[in-house]
CHARMM internal coordinates of N, CA and C (Angstrom, degrees):
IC EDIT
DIST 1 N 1 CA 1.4493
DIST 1 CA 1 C 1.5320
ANGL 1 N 1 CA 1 C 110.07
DIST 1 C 2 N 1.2727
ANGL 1 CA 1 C 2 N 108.64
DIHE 1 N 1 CA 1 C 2 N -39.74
DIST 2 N 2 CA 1.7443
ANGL 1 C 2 N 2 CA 99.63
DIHE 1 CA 1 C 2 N 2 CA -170.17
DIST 2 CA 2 C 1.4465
ANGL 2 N 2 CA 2 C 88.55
DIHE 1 C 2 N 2 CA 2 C -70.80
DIST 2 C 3 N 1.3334
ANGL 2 CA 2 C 3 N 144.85
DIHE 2 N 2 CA 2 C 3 N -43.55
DIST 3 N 3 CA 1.4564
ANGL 2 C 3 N 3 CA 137.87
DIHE 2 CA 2 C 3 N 3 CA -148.48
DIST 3 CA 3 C 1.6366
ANGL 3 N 3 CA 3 C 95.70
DIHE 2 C 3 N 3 CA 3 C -64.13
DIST 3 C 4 N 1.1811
ANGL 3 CA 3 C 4 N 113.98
DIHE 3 N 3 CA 3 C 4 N -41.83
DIST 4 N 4 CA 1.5277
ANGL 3 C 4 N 4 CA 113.93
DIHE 3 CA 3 C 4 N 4 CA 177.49
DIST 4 CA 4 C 1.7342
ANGL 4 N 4 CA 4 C 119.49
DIHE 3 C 4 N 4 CA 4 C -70.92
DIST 4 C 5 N 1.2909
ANGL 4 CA 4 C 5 N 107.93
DIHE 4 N 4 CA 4 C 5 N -5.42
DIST 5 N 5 CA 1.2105
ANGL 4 C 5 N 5 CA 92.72
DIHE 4 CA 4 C 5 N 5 CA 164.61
DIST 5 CA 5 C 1.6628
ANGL 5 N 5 CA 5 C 102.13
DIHE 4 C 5 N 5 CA 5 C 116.12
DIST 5 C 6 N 1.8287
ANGL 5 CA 5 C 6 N 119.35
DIHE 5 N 5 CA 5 C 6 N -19.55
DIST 6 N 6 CA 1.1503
ANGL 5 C 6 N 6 CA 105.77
DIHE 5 CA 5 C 6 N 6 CA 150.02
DIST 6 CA 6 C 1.7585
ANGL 6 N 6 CA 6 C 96.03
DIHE 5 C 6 N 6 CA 6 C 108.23
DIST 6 C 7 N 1.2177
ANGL 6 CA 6 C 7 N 140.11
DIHE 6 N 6 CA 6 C 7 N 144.43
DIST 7 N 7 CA 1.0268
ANGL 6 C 7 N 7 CA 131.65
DIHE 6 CA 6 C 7 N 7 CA 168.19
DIST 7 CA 7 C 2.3324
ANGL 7 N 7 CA 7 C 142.37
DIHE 6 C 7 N 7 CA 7 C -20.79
DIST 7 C 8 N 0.7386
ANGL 7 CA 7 C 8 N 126.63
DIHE 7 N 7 CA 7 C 8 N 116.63
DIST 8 N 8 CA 1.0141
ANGL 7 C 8 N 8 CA 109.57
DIHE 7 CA 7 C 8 N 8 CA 177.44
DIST 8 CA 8 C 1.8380
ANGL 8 N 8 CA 8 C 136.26
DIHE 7 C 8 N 8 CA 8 C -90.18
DIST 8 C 9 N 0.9678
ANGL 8 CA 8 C 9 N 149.41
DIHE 8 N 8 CA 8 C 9 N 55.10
DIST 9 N 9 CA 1.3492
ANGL 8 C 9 N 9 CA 159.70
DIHE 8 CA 8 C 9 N 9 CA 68.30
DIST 9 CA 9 C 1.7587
ANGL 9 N 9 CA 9 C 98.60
DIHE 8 C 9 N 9 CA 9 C 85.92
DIST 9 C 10 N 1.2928
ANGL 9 CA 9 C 10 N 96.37
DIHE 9 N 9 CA 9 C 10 N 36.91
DIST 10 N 10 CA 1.6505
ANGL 9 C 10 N 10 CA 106.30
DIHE 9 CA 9 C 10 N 10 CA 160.47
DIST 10 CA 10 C 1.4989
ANGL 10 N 10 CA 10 C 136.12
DIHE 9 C 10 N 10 CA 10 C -108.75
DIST 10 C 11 N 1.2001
ANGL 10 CA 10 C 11 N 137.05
DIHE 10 N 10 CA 10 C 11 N 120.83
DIST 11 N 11 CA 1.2742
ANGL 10 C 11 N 11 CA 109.45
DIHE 10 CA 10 C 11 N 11 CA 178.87
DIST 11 CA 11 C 2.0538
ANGL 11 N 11 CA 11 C 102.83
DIHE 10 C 11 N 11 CA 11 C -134.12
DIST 11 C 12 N 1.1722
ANGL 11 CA 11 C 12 N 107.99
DIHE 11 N 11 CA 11 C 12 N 162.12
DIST 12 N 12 CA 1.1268
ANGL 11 C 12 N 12 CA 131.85
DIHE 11 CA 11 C 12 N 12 CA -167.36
DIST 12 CA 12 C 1.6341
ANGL 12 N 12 CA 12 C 115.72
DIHE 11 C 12 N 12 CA 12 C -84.35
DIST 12 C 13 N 1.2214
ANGL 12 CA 12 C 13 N 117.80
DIHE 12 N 12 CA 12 C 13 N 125.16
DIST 13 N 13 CA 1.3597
ANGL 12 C 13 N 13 CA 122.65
DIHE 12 CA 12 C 13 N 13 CA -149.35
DIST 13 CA 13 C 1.4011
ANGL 13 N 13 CA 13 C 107.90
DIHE 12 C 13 N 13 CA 13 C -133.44
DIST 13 C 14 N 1.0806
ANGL 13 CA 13 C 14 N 130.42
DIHE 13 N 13 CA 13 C 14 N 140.38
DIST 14 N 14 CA 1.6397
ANGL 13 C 14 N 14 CA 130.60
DIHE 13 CA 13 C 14 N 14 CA -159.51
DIST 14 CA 14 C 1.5043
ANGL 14 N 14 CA 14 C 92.95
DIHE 13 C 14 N 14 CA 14 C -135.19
DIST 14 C 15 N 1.5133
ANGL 14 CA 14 C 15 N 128.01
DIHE 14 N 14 CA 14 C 15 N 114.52
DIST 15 N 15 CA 1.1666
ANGL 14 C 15 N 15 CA 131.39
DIHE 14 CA 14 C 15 N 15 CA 158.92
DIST 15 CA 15 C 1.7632
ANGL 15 N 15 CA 15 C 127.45
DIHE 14 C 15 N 15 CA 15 C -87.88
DIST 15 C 16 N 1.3495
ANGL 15 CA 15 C 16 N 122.56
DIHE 15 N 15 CA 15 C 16 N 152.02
DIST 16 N 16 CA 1.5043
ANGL 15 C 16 N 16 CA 129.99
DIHE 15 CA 15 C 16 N 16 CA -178.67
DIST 16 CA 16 C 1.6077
ANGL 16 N 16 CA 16 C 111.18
DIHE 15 C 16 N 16 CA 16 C -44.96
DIST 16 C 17 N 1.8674
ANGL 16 CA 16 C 17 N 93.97
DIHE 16 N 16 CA 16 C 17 N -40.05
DIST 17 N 17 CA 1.5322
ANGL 16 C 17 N 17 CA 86.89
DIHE 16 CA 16 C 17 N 17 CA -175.07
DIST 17 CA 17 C 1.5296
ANGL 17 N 17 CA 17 C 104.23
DIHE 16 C 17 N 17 CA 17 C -89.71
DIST 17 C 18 N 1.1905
ANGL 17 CA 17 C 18 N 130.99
DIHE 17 N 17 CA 17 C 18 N 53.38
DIST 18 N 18 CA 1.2920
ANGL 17 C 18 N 18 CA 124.94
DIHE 17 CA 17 C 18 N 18 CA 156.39
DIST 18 CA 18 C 1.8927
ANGL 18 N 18 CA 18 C 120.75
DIHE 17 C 18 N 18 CA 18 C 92.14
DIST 18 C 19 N 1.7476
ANGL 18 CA 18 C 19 N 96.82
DIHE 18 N 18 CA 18 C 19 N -15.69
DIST 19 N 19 CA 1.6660
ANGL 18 C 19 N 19 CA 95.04
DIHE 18 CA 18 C 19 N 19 CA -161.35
DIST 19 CA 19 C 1.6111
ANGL 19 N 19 CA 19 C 93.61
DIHE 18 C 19 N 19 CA 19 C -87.73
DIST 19 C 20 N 0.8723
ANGL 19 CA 19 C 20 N 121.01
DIHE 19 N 19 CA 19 C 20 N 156.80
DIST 20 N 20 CA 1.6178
ANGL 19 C 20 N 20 CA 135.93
DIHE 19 CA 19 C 20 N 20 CA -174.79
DIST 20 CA 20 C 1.9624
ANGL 20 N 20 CA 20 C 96.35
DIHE 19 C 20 N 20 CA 20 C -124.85
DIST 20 C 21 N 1.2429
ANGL 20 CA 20 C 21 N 125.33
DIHE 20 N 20 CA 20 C 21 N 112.85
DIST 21 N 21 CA 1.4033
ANGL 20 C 21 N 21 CA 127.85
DIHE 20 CA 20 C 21 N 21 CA 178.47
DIST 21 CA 21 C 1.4199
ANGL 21 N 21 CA 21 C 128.42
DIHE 20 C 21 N 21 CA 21 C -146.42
DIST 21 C 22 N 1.0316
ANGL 21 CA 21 C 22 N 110.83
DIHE 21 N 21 CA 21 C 22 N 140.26
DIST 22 N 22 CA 2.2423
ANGL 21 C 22 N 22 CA 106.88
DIHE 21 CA 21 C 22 N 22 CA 179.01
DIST 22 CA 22 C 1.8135
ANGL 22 N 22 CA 22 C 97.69
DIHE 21 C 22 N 22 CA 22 C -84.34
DIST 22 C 23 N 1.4107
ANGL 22 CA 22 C 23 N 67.14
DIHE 22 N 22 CA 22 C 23 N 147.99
DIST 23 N 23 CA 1.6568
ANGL 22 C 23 N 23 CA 86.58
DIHE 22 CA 22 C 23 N 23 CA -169.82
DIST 23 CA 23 C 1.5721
ANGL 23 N 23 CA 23 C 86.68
DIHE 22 C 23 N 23 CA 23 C -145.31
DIST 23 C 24 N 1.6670
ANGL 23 CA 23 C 24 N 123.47
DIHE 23 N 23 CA 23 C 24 N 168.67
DIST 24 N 24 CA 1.4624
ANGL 23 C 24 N 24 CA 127.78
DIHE 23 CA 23 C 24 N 24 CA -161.09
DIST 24 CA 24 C 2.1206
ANGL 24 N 24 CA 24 C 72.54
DIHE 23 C 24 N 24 CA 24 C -111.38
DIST 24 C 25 N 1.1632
ANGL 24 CA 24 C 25 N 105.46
DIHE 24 N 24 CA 24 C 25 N 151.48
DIST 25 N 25 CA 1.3717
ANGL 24 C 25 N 25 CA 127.61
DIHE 24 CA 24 C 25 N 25 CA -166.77
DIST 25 CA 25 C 1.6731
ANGL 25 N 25 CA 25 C 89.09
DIHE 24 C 25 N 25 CA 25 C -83.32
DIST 25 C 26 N 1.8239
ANGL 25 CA 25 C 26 N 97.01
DIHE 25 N 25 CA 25 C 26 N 130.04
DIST 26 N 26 CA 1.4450
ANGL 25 C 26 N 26 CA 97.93
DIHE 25 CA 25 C 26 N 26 CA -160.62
DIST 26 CA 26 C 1.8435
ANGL 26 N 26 CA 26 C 87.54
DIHE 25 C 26 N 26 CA 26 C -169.26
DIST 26 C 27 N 1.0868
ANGL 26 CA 26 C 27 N 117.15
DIHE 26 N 26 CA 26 C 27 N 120.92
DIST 27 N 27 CA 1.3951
ANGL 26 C 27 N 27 CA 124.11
DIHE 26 CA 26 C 27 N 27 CA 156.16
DIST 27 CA 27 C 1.5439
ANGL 27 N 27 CA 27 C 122.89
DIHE 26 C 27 N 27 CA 27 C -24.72
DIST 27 C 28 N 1.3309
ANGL 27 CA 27 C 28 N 105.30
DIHE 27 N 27 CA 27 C 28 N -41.42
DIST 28 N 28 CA 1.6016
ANGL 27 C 28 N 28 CA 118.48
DIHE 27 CA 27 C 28 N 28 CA -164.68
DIST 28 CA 28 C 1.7095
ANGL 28 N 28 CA 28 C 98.89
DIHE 27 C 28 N 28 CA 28 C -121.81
DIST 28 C 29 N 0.9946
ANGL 28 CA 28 C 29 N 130.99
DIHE 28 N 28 CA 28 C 29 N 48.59
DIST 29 N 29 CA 1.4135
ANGL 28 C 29 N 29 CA 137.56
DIHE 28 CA 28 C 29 N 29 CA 155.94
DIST 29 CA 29 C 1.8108
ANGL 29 N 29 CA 29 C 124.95
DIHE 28 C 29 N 29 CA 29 C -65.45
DIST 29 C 30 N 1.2831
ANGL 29 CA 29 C 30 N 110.09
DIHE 29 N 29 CA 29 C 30 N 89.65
DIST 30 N 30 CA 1.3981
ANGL 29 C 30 N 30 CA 115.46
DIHE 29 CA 29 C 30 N 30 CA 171.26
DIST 30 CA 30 C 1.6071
ANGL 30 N 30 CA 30 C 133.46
DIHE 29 C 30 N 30 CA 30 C -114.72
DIST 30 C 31 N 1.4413
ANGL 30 CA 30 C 31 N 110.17
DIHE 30 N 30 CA 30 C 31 N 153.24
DIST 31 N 31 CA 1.6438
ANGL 30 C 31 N 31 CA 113.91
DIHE 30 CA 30 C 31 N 31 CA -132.97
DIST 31 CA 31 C 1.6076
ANGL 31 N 31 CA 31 C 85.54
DIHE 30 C 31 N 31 CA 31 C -54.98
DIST 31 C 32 N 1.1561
ANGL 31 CA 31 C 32 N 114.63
DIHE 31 N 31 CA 31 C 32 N 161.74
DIST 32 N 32 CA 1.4540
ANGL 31 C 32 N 32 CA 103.42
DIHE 31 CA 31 C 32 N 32 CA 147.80
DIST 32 CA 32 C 1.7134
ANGL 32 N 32 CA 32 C 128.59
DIHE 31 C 32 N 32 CA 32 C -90.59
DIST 32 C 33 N 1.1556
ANGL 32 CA 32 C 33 N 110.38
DIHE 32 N 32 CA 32 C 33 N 14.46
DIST 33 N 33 CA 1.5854
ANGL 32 C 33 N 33 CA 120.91
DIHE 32 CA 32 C 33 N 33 CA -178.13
DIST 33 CA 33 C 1.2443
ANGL 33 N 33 CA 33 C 106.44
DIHE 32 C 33 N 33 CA 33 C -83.59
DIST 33 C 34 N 1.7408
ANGL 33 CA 33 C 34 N 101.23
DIHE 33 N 33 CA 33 C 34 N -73.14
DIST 34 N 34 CA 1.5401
ANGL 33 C 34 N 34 CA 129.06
DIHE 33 CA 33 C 34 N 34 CA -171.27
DIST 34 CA 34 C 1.4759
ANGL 34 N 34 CA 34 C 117.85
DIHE 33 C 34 N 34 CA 34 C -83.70
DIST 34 C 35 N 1.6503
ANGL 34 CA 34 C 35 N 109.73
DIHE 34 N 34 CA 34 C 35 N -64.82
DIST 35 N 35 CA 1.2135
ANGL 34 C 35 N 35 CA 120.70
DIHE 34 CA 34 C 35 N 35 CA 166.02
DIST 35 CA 35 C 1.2444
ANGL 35 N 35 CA 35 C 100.85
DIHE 34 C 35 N 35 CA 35 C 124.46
DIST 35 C 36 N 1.4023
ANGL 35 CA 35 C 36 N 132.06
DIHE 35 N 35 CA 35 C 36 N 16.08
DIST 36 N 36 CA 1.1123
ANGL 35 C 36 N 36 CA 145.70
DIHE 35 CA 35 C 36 N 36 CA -173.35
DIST 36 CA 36 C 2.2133
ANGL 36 N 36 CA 36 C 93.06
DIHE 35 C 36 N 36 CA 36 C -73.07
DIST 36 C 37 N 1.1617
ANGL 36 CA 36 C 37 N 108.97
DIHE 36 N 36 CA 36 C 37 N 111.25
DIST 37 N 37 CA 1.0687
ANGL 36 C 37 N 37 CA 129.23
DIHE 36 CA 36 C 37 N 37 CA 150.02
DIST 37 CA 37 C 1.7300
ANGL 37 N 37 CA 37 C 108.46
DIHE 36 C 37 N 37 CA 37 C -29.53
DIST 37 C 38 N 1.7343
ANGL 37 CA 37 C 38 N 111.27
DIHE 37 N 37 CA 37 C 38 N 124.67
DIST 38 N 38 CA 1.8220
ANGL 37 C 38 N 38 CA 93.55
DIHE 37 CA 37 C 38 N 38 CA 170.23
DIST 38 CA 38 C 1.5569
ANGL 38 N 38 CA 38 C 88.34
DIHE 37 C 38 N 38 CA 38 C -134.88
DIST 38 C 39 N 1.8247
ANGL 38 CA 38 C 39 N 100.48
DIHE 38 N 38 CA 38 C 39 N 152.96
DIST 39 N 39 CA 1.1641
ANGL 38 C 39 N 39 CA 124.94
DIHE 38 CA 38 C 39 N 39 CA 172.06
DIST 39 CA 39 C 1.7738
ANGL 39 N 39 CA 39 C 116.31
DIHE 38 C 39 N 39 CA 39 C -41.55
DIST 39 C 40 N 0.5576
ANGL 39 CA 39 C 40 N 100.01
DIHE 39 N 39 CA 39 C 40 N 169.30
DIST 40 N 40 CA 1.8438
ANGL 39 C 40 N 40 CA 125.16
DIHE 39 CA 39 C 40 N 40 CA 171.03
DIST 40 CA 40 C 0.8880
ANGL 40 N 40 CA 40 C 121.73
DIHE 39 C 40 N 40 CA 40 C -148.09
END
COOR INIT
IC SEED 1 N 1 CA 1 C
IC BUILD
């Protein structure tokens, strides 16, 4: 597993204004469109 580079730590995020995007799993994840802050 580490040779590959080790887990990946993404999850999938659905914003108000419509954009659906991966982002690395993070407390403070905001859209990159709007900037609308999303839950976790």
């Amino acid at each position: 597993m580490r040779e590959a580079g080790g887990p990946v730590d993404n999850a999938t995020y659905g914003c108000t204004c419509g954009l659906v995007f991966e982002a690395a799993v993070s407390t403070s994840v905001a859209c990159p469109v709007c900037g609308t802050r999303q839950a976790w």
